[in-house]
Biotite code that builds the C-alpha atoms (Angstrom):
import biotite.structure as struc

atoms = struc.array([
    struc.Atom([0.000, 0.000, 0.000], chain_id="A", res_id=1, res_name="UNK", atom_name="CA", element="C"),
    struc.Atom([0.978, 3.412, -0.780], chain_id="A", res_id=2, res_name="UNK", atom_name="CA", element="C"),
    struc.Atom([-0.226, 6.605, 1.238], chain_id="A", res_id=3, res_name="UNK", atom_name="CA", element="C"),
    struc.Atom([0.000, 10.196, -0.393], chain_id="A", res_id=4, res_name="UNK", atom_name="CA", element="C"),
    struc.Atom([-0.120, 13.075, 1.461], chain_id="A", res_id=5, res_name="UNK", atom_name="CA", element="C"),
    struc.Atom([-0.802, 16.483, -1.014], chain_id="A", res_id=6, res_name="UNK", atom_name="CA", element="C"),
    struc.Atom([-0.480, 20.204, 0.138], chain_id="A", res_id=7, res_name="UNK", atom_name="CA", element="C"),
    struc.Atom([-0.043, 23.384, -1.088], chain_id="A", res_id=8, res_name="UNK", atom_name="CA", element="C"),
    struc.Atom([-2.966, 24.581, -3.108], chain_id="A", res_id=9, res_name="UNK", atom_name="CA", element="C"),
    struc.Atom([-5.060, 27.537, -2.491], chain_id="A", res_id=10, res_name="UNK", atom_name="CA", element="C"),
    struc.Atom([-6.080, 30.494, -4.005], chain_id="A", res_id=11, res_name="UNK", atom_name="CA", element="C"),
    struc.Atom([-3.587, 33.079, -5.818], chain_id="A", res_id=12, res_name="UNK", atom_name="CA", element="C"),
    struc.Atom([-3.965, 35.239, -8.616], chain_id="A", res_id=13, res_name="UNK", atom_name="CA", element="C"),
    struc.Atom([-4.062, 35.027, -12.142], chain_id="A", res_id=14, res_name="UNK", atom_name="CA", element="C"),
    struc.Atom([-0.203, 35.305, -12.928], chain_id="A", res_id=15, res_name="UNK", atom_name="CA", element="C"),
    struc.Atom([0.858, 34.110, -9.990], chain_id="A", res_id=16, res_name="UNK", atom_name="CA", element="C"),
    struc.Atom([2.500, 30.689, -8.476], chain_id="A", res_id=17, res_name="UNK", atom_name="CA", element="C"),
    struc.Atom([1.986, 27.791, -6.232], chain_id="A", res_id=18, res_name="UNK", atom_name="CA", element="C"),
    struc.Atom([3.798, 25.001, -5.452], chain_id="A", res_id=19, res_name="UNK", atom_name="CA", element="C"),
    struc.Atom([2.336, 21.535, -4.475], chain_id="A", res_id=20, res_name="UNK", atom_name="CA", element="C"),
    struc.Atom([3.906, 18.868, -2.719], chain_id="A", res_id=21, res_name="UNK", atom_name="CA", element="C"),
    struc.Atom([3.228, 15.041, -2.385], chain_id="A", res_id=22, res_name="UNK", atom_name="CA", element="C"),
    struc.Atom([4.852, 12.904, 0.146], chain_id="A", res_id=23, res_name="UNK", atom_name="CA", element="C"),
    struc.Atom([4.429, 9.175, -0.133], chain_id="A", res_id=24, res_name="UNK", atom_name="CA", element="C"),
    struc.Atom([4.738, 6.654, 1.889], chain_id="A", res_id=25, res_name="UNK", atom_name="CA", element="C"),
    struc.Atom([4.388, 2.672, 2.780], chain_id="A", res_id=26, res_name="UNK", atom_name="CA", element="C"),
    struc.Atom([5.251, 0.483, -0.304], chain_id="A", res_id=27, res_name="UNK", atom_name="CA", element="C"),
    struc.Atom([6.425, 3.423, -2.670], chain_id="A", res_id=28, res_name="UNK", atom_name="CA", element="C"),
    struc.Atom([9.007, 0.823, -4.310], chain_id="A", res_id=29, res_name="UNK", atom_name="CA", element="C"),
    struc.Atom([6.307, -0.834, -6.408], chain_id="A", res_id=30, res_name="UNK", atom_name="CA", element="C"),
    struc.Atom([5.484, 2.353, -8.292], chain_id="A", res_id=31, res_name="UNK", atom_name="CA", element="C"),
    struc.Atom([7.404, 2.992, -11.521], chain_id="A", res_id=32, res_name="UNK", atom_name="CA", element="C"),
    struc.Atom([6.101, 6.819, -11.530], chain_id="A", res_id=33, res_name="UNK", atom_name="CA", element="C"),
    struc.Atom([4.868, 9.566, -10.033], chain_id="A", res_id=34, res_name="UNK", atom_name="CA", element="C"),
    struc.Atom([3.214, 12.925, -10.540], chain_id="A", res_id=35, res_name="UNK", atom_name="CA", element="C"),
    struc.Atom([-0.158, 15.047, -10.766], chain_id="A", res_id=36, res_name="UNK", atom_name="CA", element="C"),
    struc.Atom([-3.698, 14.819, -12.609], chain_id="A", res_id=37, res_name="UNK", atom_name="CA", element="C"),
    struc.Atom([-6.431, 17.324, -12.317], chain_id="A", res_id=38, res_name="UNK", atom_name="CA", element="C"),
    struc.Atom([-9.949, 17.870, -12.600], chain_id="A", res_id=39, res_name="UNK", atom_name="CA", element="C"),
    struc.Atom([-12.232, 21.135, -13.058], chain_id="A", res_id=40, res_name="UNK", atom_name="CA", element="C"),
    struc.Atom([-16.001, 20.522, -12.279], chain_id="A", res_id=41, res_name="UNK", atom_name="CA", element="C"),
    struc.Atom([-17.822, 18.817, -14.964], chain_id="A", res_id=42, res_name="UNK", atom_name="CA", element="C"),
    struc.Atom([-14.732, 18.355, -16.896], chain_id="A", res_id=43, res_name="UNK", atom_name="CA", element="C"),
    struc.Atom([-12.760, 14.609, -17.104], chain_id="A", res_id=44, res_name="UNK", atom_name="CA", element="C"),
    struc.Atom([-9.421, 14.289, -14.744], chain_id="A", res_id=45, res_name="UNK", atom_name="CA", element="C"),
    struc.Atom([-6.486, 14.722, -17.391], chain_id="A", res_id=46, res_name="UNK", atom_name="CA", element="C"),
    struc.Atom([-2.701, 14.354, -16.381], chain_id="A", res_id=47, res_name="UNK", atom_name="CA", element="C"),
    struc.Atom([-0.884, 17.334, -15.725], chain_id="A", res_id=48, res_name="UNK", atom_name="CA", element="C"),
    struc.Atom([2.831, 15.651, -15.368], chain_id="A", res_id=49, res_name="UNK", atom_name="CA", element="C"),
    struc.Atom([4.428, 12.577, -14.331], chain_id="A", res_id=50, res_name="UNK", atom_name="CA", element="C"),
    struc.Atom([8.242, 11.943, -13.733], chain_id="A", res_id=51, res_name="UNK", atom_name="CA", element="C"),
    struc.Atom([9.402, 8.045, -13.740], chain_id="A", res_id=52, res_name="UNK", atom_name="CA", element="C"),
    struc.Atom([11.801, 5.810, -11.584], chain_id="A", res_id=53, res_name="UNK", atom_name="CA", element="C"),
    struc.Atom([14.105, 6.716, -14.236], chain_id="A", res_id=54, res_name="UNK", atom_name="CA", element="C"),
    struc.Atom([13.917, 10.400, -13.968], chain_id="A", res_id=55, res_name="UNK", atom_name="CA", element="C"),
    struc.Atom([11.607, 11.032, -17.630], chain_id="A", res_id=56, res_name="UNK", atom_name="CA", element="C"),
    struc.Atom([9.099, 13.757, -17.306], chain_id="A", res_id=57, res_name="UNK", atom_name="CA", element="C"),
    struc.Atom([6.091, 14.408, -19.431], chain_id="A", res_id=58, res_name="UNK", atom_name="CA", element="C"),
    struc.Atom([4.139, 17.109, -19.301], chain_id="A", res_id=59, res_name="UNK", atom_name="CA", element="C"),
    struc.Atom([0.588, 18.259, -20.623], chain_id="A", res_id=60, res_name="UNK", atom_name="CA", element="C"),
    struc.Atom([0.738, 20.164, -23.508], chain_id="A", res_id=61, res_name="UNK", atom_name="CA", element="C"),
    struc.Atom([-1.264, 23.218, -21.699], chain_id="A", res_id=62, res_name="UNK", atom_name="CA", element="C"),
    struc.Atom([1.288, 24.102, -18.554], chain_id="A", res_id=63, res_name="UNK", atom_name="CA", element="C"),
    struc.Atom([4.705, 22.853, -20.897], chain_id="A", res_id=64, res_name="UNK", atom_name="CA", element="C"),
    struc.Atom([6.631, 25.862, -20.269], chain_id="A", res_id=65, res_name="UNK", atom_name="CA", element="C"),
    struc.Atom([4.833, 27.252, -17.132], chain_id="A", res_id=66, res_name="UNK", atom_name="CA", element="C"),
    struc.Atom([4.535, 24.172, -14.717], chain_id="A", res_id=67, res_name="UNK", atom_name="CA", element="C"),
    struc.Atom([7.663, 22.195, -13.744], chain_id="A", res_id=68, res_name="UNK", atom_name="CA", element="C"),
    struc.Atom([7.540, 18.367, -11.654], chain_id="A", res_id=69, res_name="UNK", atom_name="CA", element="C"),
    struc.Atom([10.297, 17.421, -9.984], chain_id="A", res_id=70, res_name="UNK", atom_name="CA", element="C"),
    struc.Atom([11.030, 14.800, -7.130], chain_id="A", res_id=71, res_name="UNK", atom_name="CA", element="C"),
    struc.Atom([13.061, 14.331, -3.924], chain_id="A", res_id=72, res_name="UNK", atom_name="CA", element="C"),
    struc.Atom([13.606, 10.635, -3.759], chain_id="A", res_id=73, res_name="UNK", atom_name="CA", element="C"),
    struc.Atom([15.545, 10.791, -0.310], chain_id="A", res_id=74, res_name="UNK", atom_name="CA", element="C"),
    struc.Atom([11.459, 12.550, 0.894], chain_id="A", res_id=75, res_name="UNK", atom_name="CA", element="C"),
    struc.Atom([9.521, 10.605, -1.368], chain_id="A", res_id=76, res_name="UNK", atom_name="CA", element="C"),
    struc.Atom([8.172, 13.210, -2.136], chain_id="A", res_id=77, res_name="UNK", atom_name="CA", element="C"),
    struc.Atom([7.108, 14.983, -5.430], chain_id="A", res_id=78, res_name="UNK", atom_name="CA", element="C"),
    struc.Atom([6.504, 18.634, -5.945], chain_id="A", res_id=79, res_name="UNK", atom_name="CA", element="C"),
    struc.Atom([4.912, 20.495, -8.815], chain_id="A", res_id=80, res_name="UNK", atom_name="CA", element="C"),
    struc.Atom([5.901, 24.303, -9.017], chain_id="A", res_id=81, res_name="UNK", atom_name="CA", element="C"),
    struc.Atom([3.065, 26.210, -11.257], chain_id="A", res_id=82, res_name="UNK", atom_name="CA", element="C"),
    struc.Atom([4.200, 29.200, -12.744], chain_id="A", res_id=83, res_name="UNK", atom_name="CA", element="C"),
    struc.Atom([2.115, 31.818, -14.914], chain_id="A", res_id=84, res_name="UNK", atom_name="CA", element="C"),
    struc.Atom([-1.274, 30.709, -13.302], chain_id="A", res_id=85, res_name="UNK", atom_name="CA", element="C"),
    struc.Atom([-4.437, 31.091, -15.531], chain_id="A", res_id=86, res_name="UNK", atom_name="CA", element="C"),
    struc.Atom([-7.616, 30.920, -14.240], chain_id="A", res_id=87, res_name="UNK", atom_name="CA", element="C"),
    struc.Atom([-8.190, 28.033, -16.547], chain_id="A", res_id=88, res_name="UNK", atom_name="CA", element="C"),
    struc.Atom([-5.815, 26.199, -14.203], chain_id="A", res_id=89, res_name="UNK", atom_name="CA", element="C"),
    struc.Atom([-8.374, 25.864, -11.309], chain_id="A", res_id=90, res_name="UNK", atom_name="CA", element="C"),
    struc.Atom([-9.748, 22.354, -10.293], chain_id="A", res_id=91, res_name="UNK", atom_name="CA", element="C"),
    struc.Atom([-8.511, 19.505, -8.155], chain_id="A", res_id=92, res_name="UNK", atom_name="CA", element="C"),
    struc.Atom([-5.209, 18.529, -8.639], chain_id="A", res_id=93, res_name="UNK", atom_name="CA", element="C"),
    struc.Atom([-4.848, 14.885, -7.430], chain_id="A", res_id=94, res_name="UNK", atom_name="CA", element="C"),
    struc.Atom([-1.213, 13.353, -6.410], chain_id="A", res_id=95, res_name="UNK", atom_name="CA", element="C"),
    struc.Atom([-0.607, 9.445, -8.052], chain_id="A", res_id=96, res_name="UNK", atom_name="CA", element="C"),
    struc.Atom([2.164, 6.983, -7.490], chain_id="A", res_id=97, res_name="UNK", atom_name="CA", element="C"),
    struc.Atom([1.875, 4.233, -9.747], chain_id="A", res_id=98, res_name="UNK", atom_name="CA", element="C"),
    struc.Atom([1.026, 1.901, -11.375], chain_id="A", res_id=99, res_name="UNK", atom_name="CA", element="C"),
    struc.Atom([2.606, -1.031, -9.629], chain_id="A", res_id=100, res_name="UNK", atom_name="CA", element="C"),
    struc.Atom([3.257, -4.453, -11.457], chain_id="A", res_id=101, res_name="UNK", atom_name="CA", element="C"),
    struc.Atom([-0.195, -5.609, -10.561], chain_id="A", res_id=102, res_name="UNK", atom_name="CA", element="C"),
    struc.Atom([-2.000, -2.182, -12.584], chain_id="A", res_id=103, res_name="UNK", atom_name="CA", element="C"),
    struc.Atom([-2.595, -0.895, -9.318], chain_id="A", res_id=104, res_name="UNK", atom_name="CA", element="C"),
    struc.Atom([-2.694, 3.369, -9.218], chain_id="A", res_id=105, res_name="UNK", atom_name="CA", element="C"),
    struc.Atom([-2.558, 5.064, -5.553], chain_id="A", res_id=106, res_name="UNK", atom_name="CA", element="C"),
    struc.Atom([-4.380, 8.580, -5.304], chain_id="A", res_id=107, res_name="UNK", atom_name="CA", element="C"),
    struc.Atom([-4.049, 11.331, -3.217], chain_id="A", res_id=108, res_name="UNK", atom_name="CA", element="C"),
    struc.Atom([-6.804, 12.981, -1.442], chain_id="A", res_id=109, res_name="UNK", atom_name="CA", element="C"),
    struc.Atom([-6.679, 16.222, -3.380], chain_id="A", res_id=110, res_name="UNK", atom_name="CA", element="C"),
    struc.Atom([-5.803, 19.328, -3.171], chain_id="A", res_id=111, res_name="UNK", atom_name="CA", element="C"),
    struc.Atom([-7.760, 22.359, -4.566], chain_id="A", res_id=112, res_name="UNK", atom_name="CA", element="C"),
    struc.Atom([-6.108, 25.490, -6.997], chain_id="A", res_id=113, res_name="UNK", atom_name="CA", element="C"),
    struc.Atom([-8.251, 28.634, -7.515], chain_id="A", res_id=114, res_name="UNK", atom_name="CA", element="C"),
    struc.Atom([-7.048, 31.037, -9.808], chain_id="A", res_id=115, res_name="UNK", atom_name="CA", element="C"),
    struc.Atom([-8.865, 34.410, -10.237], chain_id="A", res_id=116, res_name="UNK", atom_name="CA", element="C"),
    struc.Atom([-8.785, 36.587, -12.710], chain_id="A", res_id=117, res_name="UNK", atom_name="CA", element="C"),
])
């Protein structure tokens, strides 16, 4: 089992930057990857950015350039700086570790990013 802990949303201005963080914990050595999805209401949960055991990062073509993942393997933890916020940013962003050999995908709880105009 893996646990993941997100923080760091909240609300900031259109422009402006957050940075979320994902700690993980329990059985993170099955996962091959990590990184961030989100979800705005009424709209389907899309990836954001992932970064592998390996250390290859993919990004979403709408924050390439403006949102960077990276991840402290000594913390287990992941962190997603977001640069150049748009209000078209806002929803849920979810943390996931996976997927393990057996398919299986762990979730965070979910954080929430507002972005006003």
């Amino acid at each position: 089992q893996v646990q993941l802990v997100e923080s760091g949303g909240g609300l900031v201005q259109a422009g402006g930057s957050l940075r979320l963080s994902c700690a993980a914990s329990g059985t993170i050595f099955e996962v091959n990857a990590m990184g961030w999805y989100r979800q705005a209401p009424g709209k389907q949960r899309d990836l954001v950015a992932k970064i592998t055991n390996g250390g290859n990062i993919n990004y979403a073509d709408f924050v390439k350039g403006r949102f960077s993942i990276s991840r402290d393997s000594a913390k287990n933890t992941v962190y997603l700086q977001m640069n150049s916020l748009k209000p078209e940013d806002t929803a849920v962003y979810y943390c996931y570790a996976g997927p393990t050999a057996w398919g299986l995908v762990y979730w965070g709880q979910g954080t929430q990013v507002t972005v006003s105009s």
